[in-house]
C-alpha positions in Angstrom: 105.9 112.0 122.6 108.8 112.1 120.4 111.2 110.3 122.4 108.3 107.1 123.6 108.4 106.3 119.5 111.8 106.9 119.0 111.8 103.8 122.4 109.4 102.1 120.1 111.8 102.6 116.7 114.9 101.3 118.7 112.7 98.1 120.1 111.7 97.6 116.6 115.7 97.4 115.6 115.9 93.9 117.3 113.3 92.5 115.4 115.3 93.0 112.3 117.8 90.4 113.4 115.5 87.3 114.0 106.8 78.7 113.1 107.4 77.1 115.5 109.5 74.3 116.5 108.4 72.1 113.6 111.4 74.3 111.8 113.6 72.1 110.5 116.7 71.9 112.6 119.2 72.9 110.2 117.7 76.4 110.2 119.2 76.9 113.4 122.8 75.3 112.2 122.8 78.3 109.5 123.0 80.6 111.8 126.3 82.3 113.0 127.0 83.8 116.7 128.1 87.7 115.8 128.6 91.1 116.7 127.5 93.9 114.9 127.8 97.8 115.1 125.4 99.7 113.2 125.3 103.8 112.6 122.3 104.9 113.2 121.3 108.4 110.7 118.2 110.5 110.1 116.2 110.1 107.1 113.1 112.0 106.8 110.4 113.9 108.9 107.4 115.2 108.4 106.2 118.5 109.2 104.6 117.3 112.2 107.0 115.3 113.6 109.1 119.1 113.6 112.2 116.6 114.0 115.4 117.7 112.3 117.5 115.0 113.0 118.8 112.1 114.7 122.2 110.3 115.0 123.4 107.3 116.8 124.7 103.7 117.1 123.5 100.0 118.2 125.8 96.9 119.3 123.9 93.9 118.6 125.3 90.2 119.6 123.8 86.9 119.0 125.3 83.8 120.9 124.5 80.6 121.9 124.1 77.0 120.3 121.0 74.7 119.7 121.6 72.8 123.1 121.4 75.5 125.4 119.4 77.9 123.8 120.4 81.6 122.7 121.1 85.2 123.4 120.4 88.6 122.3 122.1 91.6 123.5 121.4 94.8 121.7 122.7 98.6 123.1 121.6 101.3 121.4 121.6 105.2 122.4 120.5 107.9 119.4 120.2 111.7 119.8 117.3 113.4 118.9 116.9 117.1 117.5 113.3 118.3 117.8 112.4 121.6 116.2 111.6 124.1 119.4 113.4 121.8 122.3 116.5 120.7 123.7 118.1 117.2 122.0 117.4 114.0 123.7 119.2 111.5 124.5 117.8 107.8 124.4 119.3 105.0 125.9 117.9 101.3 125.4 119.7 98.3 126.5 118.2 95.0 126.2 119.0 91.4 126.6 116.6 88.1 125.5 116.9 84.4 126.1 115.1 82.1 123.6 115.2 78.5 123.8 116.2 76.2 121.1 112.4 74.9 120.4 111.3 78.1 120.6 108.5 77.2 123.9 110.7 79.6 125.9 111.4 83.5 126.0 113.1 85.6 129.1 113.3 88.7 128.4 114.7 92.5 130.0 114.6 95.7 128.8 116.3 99.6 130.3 115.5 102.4 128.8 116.9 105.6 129.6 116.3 109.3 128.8 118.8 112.0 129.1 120.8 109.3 131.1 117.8 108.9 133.4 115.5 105.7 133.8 112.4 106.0 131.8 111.0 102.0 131.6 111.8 98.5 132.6 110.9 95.3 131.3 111.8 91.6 132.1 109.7 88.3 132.4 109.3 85.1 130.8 107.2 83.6 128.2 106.1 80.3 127.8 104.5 78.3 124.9 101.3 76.4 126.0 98.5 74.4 124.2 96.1 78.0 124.4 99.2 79.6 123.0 101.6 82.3 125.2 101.7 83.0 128.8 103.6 85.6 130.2 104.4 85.9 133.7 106.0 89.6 134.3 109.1 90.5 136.2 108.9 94.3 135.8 106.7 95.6 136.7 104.8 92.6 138.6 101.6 92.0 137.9 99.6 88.3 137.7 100.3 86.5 134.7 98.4 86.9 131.4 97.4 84.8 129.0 97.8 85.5 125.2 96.9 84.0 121.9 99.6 81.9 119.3 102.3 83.3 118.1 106.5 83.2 117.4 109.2 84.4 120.0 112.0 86.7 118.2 114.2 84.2 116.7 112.4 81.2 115.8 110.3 84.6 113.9 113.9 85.0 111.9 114.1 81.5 111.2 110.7 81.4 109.9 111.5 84.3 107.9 114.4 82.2 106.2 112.5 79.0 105.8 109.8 81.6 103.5 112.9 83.3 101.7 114.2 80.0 100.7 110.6 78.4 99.4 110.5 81.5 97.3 107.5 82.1 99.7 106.4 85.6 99.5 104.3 86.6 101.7 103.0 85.5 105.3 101.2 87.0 108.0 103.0 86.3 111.7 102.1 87.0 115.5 104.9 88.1 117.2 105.7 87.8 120.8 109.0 89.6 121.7 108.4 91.5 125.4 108.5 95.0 124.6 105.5 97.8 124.4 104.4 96.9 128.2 105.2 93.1 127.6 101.5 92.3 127.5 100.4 92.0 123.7 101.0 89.8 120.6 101.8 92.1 117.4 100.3 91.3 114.3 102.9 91.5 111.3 102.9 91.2 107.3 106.3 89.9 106.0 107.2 90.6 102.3 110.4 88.8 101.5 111.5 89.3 97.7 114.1 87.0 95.2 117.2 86.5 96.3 119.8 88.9 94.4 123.3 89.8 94.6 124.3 92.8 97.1 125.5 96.4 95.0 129.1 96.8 96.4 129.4 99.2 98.7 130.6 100.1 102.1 128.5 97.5 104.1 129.3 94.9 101.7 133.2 95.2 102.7 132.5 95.1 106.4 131.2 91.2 105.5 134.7 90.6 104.2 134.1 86.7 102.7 130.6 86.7 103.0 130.0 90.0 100.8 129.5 88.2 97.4 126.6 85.7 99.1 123.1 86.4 97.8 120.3 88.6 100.3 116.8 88.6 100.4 115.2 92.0 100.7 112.9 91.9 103.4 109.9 94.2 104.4 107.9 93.7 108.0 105.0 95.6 108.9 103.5 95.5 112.3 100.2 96.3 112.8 97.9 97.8 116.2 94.5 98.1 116.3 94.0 100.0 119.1 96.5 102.7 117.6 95.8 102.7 114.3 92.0 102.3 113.4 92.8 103.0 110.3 94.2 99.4 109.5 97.4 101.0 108.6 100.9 99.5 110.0 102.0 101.5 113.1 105.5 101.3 111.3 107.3 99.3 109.0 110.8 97.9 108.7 113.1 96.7 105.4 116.3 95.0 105.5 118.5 92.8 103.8 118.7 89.3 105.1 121.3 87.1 104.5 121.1 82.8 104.9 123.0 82.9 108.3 120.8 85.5 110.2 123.5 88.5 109.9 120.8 91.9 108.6 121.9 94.9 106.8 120.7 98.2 104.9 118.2 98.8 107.9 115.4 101.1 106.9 113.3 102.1 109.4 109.9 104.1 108.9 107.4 105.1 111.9 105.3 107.5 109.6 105.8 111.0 111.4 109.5 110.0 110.9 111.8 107.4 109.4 115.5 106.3 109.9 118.2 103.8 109.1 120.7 101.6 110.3 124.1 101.3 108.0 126.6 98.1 109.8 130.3 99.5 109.9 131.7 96.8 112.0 131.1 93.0 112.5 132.9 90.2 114.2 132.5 86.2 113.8 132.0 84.9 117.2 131.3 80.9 116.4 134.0 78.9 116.8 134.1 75.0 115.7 133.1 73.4 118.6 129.6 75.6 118.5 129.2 74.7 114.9 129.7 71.0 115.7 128.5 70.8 119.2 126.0 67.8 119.8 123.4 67.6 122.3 123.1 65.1 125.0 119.5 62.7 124.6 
């Protein structure tokens, strides 16, 4: 039980780093190809969770231009201490494809246990006029078709366009393959003023970038079927800054929470991607 949310958590990481087409194009110049470590460290637990802690880390890159579409890669493996058992170890490996327009989404997903398979995901989505269709690689079943909603990044982008219209709050469908690849998710984004970052050690890993402004940012996603209640299933905070990069991750599943401190990050766009233009 412990280790399918702690899957859940870790799927719920790559959200933090990314409506509709209509986005102004621009919103896809801002954005900068990177590479990003984070430590992963325990924050809290309830008594029923009977977790004592966690510890990990997760590689996240984002490449690509605004001809060819982009990728995400994210890698992250986390130990779990559980009152009563032995630790576990889980594994999740990931990688996405989302087109430039946002109409396409390819996506795969590994995740391991104790270094043995546990779940794997891939397909493709597509944007139609009734709103997403999924047709499922692993495992194979006919396609399905769901209602309108945002793939993964054109979500951050929308995300961005609200921070900078001083837009508060929206309420999003998101469509990003994970959680058996056959469901929308319904989310609540809170995105606050934009304010200067406290110095500390995150802020130094940004090297120039550490004195730009960031928008603190809270997503909740929501599931009827597993909360009745009408209560998010968990929620995530971050803070955002205007080229995509995410930092200060907080993330909170209710039995448990955790979060996600970056200690290492690398440029990857060059001047050719910045000024590529695409063939008519």
């Amino acid at each position: 039980m412990h280790c399918r949310c702690a899957i859940k958590i870790l799927t719920c990481i790559s959200l933090l780093f990314f409506s509709s087409a209509a986005l102004a194009a621009d919103g896809l110049d801002a954005l900068v190809a990177y590479r990003a470590v984070y430590d992963l460290q325990f924050d809290n637990a309830s008594e029923k969770a009977a977790m004592t802690g966690l510890g990990g880390r997760m590689v996240y890159e984002f490449n690509g231009n605004k001809c060819e579409g982009y990728t995400t890669q994210v890698r992250s493996a986390v130990r779990f201490e559980v009152e009563g058992i032995a630790s576990r170890l889980v594994d999740q490996q990931s990688t996405s494809f989302e087109s430039a327009d946002g109409k396409e989404f390819h996506f795969a997903s590994k995740n391991y246990i104790d270094e043995k398979l546990s779940e794997e995901t891939s397909g493709i989505a597509r944007q139609n006029s009734k709103g997403i269709e999924v047709q499922p690689g692993k495992p194979a079943t006919d396609s399905r078709q769901l209602g309108h909603g945002v793939f993964p990044l054109h979500y951050t982008l929308q995300t961005l366009e609200n921070a900078k219209k001083g837009k508060a709050f929206a309420r999003l469908a998101l469509y990003d393959g994970t959680d058996g690849a056959d469901k929308l998710v319904e989310t609540v984004l809170v995105v606050g003023a934009a304010k200067k970052p406290v110095e500390d050690s995150e802020t130094r890993v940004m090297g120039e970038r550490a004195g730009e402004n960031v928008w603190p940012v809270t997503v909740s996603y929501f599931n009827d079927s597993e909360n009745k209640d009408g209560l998010p299933v968990y929620r995530t905070s971050f803070l955002l800054y205007k080229n995509g990069i995410t930092r200060d991750l907080f993330m909170d599943y209710g039995d448990f929470s955790m979060r996600g401190k970056l200690v290492k990050l690398e440029i990857l766009d060059t001047a050719d991607k910045k000024n590529i233009v695409c063939p008519r």
